[in-house]
C-alpha positions as CSV (number, residue, x, y, z in Angstrom):
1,X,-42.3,46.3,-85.1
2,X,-40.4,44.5,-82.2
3,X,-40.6,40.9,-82.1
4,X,-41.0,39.1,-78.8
5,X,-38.8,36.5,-77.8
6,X,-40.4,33.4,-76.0
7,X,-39.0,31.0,-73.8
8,X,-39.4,27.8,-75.2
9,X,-42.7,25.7,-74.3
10,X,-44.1,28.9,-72.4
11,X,-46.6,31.4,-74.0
12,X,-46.5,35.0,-72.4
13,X,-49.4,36.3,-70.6
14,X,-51.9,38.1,-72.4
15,X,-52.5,41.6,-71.0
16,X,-55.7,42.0,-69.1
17,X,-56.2,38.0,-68.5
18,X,-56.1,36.3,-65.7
19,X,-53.4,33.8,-64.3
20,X,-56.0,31.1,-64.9
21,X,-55.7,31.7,-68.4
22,X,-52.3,31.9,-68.6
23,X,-51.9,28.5,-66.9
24,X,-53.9,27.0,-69.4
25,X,-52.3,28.5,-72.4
26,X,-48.6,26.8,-70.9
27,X,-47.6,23.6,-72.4
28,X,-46.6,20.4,-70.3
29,X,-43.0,21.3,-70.0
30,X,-43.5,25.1,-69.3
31,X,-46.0,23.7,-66.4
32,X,-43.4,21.4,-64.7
33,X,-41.1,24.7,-65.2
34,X,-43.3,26.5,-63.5
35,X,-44.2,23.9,-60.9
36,X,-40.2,22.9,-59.7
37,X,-39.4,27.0,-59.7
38,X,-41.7,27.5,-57.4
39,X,-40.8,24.1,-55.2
40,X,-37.4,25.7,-55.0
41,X,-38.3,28.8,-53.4
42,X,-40.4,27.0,-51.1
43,X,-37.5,24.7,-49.9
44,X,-34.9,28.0,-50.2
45,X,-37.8,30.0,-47.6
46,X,-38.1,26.7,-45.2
47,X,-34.4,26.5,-44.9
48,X,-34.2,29.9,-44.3
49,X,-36.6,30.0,-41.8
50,X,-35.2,26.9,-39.5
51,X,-31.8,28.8,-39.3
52,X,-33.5,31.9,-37.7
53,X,-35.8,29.5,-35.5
54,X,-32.6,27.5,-34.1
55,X,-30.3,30.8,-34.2
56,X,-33.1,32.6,-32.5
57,X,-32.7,29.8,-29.7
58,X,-36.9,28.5,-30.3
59,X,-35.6,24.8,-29.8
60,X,-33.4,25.0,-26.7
61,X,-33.6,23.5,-23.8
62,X,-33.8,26.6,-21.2
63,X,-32.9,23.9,-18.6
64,X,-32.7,24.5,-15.0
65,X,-30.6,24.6,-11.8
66,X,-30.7,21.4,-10.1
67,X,-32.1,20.8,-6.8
68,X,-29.2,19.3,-4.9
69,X,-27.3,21.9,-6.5
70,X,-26.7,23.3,-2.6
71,X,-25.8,19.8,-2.0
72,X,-23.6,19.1,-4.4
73,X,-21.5,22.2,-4.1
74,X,-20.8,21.7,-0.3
75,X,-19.2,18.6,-1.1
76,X,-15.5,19.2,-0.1
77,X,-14.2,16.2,0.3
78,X,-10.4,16.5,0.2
79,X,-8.3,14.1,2.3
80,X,-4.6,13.7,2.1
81,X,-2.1,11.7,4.4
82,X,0.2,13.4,6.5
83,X,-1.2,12.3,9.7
84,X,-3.4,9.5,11.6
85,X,-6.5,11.7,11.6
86,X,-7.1,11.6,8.0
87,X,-6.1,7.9,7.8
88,X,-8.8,7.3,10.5
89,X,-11.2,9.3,7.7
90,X,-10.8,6.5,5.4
91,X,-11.4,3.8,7.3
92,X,-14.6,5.2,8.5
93,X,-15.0,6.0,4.6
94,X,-15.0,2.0,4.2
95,X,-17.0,1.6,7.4
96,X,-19.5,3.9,5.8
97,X,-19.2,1.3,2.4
98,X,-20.1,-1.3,5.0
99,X,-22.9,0.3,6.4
100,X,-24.3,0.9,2.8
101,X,-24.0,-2.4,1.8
102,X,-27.1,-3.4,4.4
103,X,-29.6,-1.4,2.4
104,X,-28.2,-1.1,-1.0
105,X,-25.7,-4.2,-1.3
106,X,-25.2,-3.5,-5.3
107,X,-24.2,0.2,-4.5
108,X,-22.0,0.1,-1.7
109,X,-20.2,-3.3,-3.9
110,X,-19.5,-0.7,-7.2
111,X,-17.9,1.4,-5.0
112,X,-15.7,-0.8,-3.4
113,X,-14.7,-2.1,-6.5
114,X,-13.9,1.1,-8.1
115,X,-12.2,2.3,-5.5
116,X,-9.4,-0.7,-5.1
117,X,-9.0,0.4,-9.0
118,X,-8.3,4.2,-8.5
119,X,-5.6,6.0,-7.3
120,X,-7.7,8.9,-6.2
121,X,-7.4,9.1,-1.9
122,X,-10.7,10.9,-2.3
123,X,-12.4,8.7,-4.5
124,X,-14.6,6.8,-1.5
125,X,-15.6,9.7,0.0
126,X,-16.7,11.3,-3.0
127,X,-18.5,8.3,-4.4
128,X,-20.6,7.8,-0.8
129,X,-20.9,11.6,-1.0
130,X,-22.5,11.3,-4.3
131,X,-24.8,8.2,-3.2
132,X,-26.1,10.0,-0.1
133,X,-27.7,12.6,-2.0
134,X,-30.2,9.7,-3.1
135,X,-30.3,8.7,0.4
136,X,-31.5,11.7,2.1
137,X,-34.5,11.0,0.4
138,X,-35.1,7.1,1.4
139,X,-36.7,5.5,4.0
140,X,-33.5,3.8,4.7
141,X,-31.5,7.3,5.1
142,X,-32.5,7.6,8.5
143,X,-31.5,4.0,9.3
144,X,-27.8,4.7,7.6
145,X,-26.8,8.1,8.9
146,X,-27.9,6.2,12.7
147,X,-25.0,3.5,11.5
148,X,-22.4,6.0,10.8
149,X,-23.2,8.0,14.0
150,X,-22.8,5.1,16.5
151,X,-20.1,4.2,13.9
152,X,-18.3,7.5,14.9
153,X,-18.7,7.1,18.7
154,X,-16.9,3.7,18.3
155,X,-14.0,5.4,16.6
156,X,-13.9,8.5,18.8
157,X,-11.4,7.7,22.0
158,X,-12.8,7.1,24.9
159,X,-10.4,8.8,27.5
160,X,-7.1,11.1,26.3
161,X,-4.1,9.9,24.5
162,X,-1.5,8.9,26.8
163,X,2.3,9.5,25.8
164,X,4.8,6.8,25.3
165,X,5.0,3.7,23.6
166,X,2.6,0.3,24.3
167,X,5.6,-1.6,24.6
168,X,7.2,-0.8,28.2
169,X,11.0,-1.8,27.3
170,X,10.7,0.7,24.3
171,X,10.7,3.6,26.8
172,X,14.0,3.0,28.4
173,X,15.6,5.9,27.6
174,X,18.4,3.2,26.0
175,X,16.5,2.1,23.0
176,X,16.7,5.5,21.3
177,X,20.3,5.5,20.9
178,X,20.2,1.8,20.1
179,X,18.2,3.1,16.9
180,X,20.5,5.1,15.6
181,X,23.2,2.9,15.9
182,X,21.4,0.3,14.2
183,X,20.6,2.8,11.3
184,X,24.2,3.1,10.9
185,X,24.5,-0.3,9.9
186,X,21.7,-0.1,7.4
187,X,24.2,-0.7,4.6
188,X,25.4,-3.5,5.9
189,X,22.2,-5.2,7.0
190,X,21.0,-4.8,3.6
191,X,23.6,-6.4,2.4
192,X,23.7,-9.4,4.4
193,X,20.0,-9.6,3.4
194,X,20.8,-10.1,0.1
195,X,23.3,-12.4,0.2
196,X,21.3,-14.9,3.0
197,X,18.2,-14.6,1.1
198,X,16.5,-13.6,4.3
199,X,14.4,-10.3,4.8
200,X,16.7,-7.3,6.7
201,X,14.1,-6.6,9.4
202,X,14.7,-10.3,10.3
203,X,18.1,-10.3,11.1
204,X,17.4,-6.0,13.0
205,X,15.4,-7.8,15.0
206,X,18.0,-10.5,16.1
207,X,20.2,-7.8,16.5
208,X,18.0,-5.9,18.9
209,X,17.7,-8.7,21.2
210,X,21.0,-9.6,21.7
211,X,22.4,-5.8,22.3
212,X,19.0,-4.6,24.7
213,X,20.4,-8.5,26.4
214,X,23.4,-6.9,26.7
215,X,22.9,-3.4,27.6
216,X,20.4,-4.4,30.1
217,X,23.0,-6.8,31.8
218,X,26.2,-4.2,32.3
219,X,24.1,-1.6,32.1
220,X,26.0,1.4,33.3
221,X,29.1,0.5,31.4
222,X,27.6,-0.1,28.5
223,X,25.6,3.3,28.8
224,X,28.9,5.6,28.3
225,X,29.3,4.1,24.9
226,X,25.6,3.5,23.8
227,X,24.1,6.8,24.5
228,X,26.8,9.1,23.4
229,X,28.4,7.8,20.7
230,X,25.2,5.6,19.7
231,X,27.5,2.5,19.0
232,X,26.7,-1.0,18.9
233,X,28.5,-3.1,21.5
234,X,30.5,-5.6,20.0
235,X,31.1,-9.2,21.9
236,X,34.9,-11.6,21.9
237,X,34.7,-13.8,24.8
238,X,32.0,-16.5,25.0
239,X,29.7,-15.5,21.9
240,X,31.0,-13.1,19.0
241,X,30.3,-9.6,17.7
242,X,27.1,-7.7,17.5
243,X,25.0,-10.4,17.1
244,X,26.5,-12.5,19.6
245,X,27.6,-15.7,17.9
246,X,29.0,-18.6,19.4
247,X,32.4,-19.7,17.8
248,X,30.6,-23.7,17.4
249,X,27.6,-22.1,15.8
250,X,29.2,-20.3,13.4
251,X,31.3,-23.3,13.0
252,X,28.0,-25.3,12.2
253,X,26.7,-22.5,10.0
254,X,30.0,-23.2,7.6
255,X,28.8,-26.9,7.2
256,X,25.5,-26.3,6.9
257,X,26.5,-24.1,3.6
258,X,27.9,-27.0,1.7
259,X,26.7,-30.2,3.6
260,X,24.1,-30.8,0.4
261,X,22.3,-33.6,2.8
262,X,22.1,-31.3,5.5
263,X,18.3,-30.7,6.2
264,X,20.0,-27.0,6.9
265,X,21.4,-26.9,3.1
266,X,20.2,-23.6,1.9
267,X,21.0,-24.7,-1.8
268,X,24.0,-23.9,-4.3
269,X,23.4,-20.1,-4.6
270,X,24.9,-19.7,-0.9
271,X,27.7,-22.2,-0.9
272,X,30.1,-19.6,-1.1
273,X,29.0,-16.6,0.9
274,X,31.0,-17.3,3.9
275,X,34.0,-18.7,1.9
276,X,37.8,-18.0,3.9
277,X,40.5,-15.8,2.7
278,X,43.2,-17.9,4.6
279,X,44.2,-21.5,5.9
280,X,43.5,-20.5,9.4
281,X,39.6,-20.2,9.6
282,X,39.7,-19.9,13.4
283,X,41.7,-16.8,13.7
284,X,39.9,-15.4,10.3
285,X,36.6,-16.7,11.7
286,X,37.3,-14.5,15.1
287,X,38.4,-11.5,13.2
288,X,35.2,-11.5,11.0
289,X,32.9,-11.2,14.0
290,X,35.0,-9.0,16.4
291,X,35.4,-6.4,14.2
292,X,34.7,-3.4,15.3
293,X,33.9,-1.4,12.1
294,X,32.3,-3.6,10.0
295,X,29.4,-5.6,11.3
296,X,28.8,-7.6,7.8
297,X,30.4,-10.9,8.8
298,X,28.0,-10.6,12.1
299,X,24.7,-10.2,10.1
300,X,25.5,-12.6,7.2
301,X,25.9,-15.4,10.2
302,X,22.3,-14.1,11.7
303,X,20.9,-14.1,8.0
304,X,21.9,-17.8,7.6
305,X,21.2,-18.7,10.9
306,X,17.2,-18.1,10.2
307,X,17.4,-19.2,7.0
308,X,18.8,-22.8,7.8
309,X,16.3,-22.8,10.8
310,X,13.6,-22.2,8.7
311,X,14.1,-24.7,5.7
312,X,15.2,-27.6,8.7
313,X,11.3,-27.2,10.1
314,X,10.0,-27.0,6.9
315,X,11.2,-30.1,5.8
316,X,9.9,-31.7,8.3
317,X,6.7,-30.9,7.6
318,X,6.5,-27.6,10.4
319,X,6.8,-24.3,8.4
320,X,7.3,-21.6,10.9
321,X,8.1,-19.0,8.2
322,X,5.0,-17.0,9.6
323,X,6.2,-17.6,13.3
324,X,9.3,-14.8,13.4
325,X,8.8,-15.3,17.1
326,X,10.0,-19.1,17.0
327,X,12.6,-18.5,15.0
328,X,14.1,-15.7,17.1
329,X,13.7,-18.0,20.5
330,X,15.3,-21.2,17.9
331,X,18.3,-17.9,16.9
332,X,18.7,-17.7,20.8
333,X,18.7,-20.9,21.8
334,X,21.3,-22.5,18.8
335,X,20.6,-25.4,16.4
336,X,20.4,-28.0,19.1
337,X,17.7,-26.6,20.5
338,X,16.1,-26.4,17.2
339,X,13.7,-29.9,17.4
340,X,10.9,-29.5,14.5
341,X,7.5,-30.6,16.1
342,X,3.9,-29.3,16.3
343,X,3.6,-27.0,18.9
344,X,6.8,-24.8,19.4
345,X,7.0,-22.3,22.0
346,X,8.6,-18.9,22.2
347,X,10.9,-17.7,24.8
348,X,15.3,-18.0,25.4
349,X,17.5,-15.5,27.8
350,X,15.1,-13.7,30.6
351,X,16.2,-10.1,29.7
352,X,15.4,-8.0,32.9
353,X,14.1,-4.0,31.6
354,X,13.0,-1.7,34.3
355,X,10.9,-3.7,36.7
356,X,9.7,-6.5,34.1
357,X,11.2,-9.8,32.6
358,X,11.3,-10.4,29.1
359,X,12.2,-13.3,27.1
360,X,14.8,-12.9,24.0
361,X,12.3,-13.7,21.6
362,X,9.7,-11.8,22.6
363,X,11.9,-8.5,22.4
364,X,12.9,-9.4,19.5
365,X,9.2,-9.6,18.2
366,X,7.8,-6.8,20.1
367,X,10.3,-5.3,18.0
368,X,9.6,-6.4,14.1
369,X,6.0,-5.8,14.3
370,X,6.2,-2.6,16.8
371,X,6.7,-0.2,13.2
372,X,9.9,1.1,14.7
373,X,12.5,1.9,12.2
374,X,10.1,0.6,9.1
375,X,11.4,3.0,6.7
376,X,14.7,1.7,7.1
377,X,13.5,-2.0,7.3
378,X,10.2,-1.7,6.4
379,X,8.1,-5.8,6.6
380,X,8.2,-7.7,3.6
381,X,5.8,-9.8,1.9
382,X,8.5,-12.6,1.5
383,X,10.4,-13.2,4.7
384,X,12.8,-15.9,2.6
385,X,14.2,-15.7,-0.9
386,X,12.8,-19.4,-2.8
């Protein structure tokens, strides 16, 4: 006879009853057995069956192609910078901000904002792009793309380019070779910059009114030197070297440097640029300025010329730092010309170019803010060192 084993606190089945029976027959603990076995194969089947429901993809999101998909793609907005036309892009890019901001102020001012903060040259035109897609759509659309056209016609030119520069004297066939002469000096321009404290495209511009003075005065001798050898003319009679210093103002310069209740004092860190080498300043003085392959001595003079100008007005309660045009008529006319007061004018020399008079200071400022030569001496945000 075999004897059955049972598990404890569960009876077997009885062959021939039902599972009603059997149930009964269990004890407590063989029922909660029962009861958690089968809560496990319920949990292992539900498990089961959410990994084939998400692998068999029942839960995604079949999603769709947008409908300004078309739109969207067509955006091909690149822009770069090699020439006017695409800088003329932009600014109708921030025109276009403008015109935004009449119907959709909060829009148009997040743009802006973001982009002064990237470095992106496409970001405006993307970010409009991108907001005129919501535009087509509103009443106002019709409104903003009728802005942007007559915006466009305002931009467009009205009759053909015409050749040659705005500024008449700056087509004499003289000034070209004047500018590569004055590039040749860069060096030393810089330099004098530096030490003066004043900014270089100050003292180019001095420079450029004193030599198209000159040229424009013996012209046709001073044309075999200029154009050929593109060579700035150097002066030793009545005023000095390229810049055409008089002997008395460079004299008064000197003082000026270490005269600490001079109302020109530029202040200890330029007592000593123009200190002598020898007892005899005169003849040292002279040689500085006249000499013929080295210009420094000519532009450190210009350089403290404005700079002594300058601080004189402003002391007296006239800043003309912002008026480059005064102080190149004030460079001109020499200190004793240089009376601080409310309402200076410009002017100097009459400089004769082609058929029209000019004044020294105004060729001098046609020149600093013409762009000529800018990424030599490009303009400054400080025109004097503090």
């Amino acid at each position: 006879m075999s004897v059955v084993e049972k598990s404890p606190g569960v009876d077997t089945a009885v062959p021939g009853k039902g599972a009603g029976a059997a149930w009964k027959r269990l004890r407590t603990g063989g029922r909660m057995y029962v009861v958690l076995l089968h809560l496990f194969a319920l949990f292992g089947l539900a498990v089961a069956g959410a990994w084939a429901f998400f692998e068999l993809g029942f839960t995604k999101n079949k999603g769709g192609i947008d409908q300004n998909n078309r739109y969207l793609s067509s955006n091909t907005s690149a822009v770069t910078f090699d020439s006017l036309d695409s800088q003329e892009a932009v600014l109708s890019d921030y025109l276009a901000i403008h015109a935004l901001r009449r119907f959709f102020p909060e829009n148009a001012d997040l743009i802006f904002r973001a982009a002064q903060n990237s470095d992106r040259p496409t970001a405006i035109k993307e970010m409009l792009y991108a907001a005129e897609m919501y535009l087509a759509e509103d009443p106002a659309g019709e409104e903003y793309k009728h802005l942007l056209d007559e915006t466009a016609g305002r931009l467009a030119p009205a009759a053909p380019a015409r050749t040659g520069n705005l500024i008449p004297w700056m087509n004499d066939s003289a000034w070209t070779a004047l500018k590569g002469a004055i590039v040749k000096d860069s060096s030393a321009i810089e330099e004098a910059a530096r030490l003066t404290g004043v900014e270089p495209r100050l003292i180019v511009a001095c420079l450029v009114g004193e030599q198209v003075r000159l040229f424009n005065s013996k012209r046709e001798m001073f044309k075999r030197y200029l154009g050929p050898m593109k060579v700035l003319s150097v002066q030793s009679k009545f005023s000095l070297g390229v810049n055409g210093i008089k002997d008395f103002t460079a004299m008064q310069v000197e003082r000026n440097l270490v005269d600490t209740s001079s109302v020109f004092y530029m202040g200890r860190k330029y007592e000593h640029v123009l200190d002598f080498q020898t007892a005899d300043r005169a003849s040292e003085r002279f040689s500085r300025l006249t000499n013929y392959r080295n210009h420094l001595y000519s532009y450190i003079y210009t350089g403290c010329i404005l700079h002594q100008t300058m601080l004189q007005w402003r002391r007296a309660g006239y800043d003309i730092e912002n008026r480059p045009d005064i102080l190149f008529t004030l460079f001109n006319l020499g200190f004793a010309s240089s009376k601080p007061g409310p309402d200076p004018k410009c002017g100097g020399s009459h400089i004769t170019v082609g058929d029209r008079v000019y004044t020294f200071g105004v060729i001098c400022n046609d020149f600093y803010f013409s762009g000529e030569l800018a990424n030599q001496f490009p303009l400054k945000s400080q025109r004097f060192a503090e």
